[in-house]
C-alpha positions in Angstrom: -10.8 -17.4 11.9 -9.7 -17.4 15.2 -5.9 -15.6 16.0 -4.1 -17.6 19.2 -0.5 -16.2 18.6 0.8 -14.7 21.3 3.4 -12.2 19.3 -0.1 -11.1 17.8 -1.6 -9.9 21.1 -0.6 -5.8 21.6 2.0 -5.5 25.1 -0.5 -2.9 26.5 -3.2 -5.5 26.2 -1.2 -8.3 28.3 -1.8 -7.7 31.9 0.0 -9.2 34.4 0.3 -9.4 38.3 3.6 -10.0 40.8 1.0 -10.9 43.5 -2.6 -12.0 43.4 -4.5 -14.6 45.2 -7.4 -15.6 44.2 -9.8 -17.5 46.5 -6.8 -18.1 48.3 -5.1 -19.8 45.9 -1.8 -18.1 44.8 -1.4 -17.4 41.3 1.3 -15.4 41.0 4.0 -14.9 38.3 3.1 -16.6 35.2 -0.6 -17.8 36.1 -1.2 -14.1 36.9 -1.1 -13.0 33.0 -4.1 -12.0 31.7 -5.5 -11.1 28.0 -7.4 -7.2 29.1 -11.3 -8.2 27.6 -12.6 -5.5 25.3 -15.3 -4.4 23.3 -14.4 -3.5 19.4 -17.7 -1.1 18.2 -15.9 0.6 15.2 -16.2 -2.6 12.8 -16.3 -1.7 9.2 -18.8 -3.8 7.7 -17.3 -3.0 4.8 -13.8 -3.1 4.6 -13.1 -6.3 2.9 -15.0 -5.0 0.1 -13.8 -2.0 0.0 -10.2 -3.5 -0.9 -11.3 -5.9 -2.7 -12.6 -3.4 -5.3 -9.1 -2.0 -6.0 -6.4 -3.8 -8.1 -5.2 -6.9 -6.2 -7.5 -7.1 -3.5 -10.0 -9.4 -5.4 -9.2 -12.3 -4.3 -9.4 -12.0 -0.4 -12.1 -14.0 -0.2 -10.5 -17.0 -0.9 -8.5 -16.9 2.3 -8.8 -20.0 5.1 -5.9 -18.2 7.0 -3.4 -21.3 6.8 -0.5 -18.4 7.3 1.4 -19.4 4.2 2.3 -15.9 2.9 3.6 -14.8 6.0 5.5 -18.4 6.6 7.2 -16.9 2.9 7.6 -13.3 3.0 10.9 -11.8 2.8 10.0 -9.1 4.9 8.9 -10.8 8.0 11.8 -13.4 7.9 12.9 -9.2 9.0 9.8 -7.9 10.6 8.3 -10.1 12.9 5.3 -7.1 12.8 5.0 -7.5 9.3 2.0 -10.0 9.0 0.0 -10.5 6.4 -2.1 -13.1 7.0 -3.1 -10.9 10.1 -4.1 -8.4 8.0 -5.9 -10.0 5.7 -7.8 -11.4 8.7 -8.2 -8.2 10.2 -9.6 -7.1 6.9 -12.2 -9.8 6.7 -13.5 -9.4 10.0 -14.1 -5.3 9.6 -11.0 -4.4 12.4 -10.5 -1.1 10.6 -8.8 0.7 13.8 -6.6 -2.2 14.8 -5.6 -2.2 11.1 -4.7 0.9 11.1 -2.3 0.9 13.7 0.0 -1.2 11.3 -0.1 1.5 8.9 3.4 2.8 8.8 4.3 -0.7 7.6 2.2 -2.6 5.6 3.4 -0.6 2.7 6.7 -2.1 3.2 5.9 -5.0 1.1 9.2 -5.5 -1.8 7.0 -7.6 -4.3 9.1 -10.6 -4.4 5.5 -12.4 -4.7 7.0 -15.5 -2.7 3.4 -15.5 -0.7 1.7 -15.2 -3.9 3.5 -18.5 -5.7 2.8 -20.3 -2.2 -0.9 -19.4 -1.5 -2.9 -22.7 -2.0 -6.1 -20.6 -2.6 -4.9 -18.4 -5.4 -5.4 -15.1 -2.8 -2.5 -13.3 -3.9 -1.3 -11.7 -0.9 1.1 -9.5 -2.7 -1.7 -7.8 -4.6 -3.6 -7.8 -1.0 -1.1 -5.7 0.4 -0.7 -3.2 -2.7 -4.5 -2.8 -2.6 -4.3 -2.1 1.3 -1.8 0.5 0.6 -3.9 2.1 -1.9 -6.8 2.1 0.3 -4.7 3.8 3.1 -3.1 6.4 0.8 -7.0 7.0 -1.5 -8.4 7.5 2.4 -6.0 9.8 3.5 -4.2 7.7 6.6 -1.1 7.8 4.9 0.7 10.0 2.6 1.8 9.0 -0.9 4.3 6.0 -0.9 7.9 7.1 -3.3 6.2 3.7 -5.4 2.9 5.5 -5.5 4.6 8.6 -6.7 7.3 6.4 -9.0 3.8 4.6 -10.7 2.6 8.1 -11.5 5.3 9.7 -12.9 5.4 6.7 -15.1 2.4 6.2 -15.7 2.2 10.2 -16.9 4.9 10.0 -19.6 3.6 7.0 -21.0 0.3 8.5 -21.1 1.2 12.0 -22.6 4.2 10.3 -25.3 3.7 6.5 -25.4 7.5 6.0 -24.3 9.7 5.7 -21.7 12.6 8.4 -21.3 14.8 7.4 -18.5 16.1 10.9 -18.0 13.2 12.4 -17.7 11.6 9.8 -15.3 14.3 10.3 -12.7 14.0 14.1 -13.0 10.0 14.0 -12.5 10.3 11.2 -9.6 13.2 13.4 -8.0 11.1 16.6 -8.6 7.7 15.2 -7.1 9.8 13.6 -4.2 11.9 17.0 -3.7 15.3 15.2 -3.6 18.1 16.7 -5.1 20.1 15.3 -8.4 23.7 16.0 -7.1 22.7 12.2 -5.4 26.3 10.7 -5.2 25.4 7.7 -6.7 23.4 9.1 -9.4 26.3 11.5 -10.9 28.5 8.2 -10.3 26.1 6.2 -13.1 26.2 9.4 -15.1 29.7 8.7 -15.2 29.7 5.8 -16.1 27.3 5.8 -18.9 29.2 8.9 -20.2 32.2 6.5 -20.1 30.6 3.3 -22.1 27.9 4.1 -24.1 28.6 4.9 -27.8 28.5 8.4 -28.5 25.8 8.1 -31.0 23.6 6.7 -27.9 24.5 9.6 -26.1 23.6 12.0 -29.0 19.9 10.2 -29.2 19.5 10.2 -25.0 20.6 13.9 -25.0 17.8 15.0 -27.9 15.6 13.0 -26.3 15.7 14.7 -23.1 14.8 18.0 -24.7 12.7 16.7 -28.0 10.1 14.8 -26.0 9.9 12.0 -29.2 6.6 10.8 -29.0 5.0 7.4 -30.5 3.0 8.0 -34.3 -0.2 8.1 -34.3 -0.5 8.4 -30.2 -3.4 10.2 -29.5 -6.2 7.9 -30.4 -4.4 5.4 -27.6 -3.6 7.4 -25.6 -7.4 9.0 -24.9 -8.5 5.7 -25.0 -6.4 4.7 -21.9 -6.9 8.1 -20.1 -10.6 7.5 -20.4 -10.1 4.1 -19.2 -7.8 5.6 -16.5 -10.6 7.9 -15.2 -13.2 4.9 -15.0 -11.1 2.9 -13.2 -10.4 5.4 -10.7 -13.7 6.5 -10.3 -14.9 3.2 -9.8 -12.2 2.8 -6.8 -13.5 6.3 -5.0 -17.1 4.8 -5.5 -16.3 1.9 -3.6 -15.0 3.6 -1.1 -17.4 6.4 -0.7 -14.7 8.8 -1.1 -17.1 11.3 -3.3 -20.2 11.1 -1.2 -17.8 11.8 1.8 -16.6 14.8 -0.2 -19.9 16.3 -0.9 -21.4 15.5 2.6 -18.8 18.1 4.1 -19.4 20.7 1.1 -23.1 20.5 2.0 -22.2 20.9 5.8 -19.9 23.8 4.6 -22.5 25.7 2.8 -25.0 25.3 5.8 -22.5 26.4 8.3 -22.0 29.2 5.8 -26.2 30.0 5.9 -26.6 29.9 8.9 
């Protein structure tokens, strides 16, 4: 899976020459610019499986690298940086470093799933680049995305009540995120809800902001889906080694502390 494009080659890898002969032939200017040859020796054998054992990343495999998804994506149309048949290719072949230095923006992906319908191999790029932004944020070269910490918050009320309180999802996003709630535009749709919703609507979102109403019978579900929670994400720190990692410095710890 060769890459040729030349927007794909880093700047401080071209190298170029004003003047140079070589065996007396002048080859100066354009002829003069070189690719810099260099060894990679920090492959990760293991990379492509390691995101392909978290949610969306399953299908990698199936890519031939015919550069569809990028061809569609709304953010490259944008970005010219933001590549992700590159990635996935970068992924497949164990480049962990050069990935890495697209970090800051791979989580950009919107999720308008445009490469996703127009994959002819079923990849699902979209899912490909949530997983690679999992993996980034689950190995600690990135912090927390604001959709990571959105998903969580979530995720937490539905777990804990079975229902969604709007409210009270803004206030734990907004909290977790430490941004303030005098937002302009979020007293301005205050206002405006204030001003069109019936007052009986108002009465229920206001009780419900304090009451916490929960679903009947919730508990039973909602163990089962925290205990299903926990699997999955064990399962995901498994494949990526994260706990032998963790007790391979607490073992170094507690020698350093013998000795």
């Amino acid at each position: 899976m060769p890459i040729h494009e030349k927007s794909l080659i880093r700047p401080e890898n071209i190298k170029s020459h004003d003047e140079l002969v070589i065996e007396g032939i002048d080859v100066s200017g354009h002829w003069s610019t070189f690719i810099q040859s260099r060894v990679v020796t920090d492959y990760n054998e293991e990379l492509e499986e390691e995101i392909s054992a978290l949610p969306g990343g399953e299908y990698i495999h199936r890519c031939f690298q015919c550069g569809s998804c990028t061809n569609a994506c709304t953010v490259n149309a944008l970005n010219a940086d933001f590549n992700p048949r590159y990635w996935i290719y970068l992924i497949r072949m164990g480049m962990e470093e050069e990935l890495l230095r697209d970090k800051e923006i791979i989580w950009q992906c919107v999720s308008c799933n445009k490469c996703t319908y127009i994959c002819p191999r079923d990849v699902a790029p979209e899912g490909v680049m949530k997983a690679t932004s999992h993996w980034l944020e689950l190995k600690g070269h990135t912090p927390k995305s604001h959709s990571t910490i959105f998903d969580e918050v979530f995720t937490d009320q539905v777990m804990e009540t079975g229902m969604i309180e709007e409210s009270r999802t803004i206030r734990g996003f907004f909290g977790r995120t430490k941004q303030s709630l005098t937002q302009g535009w979020l007293i301005e749709m205050v206002k405006r809800l204030m001003r069109n919703l019936p007052v009986e609507m108002l009465i229920k979102l206001g009780l419900a902001t304090f009451l916490r109403p929960r679903t009947k019978n919730w508990g039973a579900a909602r163990d089962a889906m925290k205990e299903y929670a926990q699997e999955q994400h064990a399962l995901h720190r498994k494949a990526l080694k994260l706990d032998q990692v963790t007790q391979s410095d607490d073992s170094n710890t507690a020698n350093q502390e013998t000795n």
